[in-house]
N, C-alpha and C positions, 0 to 999 in steps of 0.2 A: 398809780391810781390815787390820786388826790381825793380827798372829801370837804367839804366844807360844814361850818359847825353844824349850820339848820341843818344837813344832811343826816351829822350823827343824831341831833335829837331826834330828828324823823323816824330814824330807825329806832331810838330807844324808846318811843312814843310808841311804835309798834311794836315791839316785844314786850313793854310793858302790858300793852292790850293782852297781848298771845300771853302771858304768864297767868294776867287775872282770868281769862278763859278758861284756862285751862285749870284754875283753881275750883271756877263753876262749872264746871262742867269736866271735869277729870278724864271719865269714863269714853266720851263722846269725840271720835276722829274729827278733824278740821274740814270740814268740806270746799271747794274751793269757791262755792258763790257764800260765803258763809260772811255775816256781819256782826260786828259785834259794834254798842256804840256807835252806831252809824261809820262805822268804819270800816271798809271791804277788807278784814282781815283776812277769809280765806285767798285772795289775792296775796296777798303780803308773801303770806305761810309759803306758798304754792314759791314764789319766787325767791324765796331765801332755801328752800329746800333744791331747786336748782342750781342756785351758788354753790352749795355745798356739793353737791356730786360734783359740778364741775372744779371743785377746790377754790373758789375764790371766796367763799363766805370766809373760811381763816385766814384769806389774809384782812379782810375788811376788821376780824375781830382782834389781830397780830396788830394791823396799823393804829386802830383803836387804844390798843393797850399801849404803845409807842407814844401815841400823841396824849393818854391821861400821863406819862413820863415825864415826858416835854414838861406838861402845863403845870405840874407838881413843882418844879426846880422855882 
């Protein structure tokens, strides 16, 4: 499973969002039509929580950590 760069910012762009939400709003579960910034972040949420059950979010966050290796050298 390959990613491409835009791919990772996309995703960092979106947990960036999910981080500051959840800064504003702590208390308050993610619903899944839920937006934040004009941005369907309860989508996002909704489908990185199914990565995770199915175990592929760790590797997306293993490869990640591999390729900040890489670009370090």
């Amino acid at each position: 499973m390959e990613r491409t760069v835009r791919s990772y910012k996309e995703w960092h762009k979106s947990y960036e969002l999910f981080v500051a939400y959840k800064k504003e709003f702590p208390d308050t579960p993610m619903p899944y039509n839920a937006e934040y910034h004009g941005y369907k972040l309860g989508h996002w949420v909704d489908t990185e929580r199914r990565k995770y059950k199915k175990g592929k979010l760790m590797l997306l966050l293993e490869e990640e950590a591999h390729r900040k290796k890489n670009d370090d050298k």
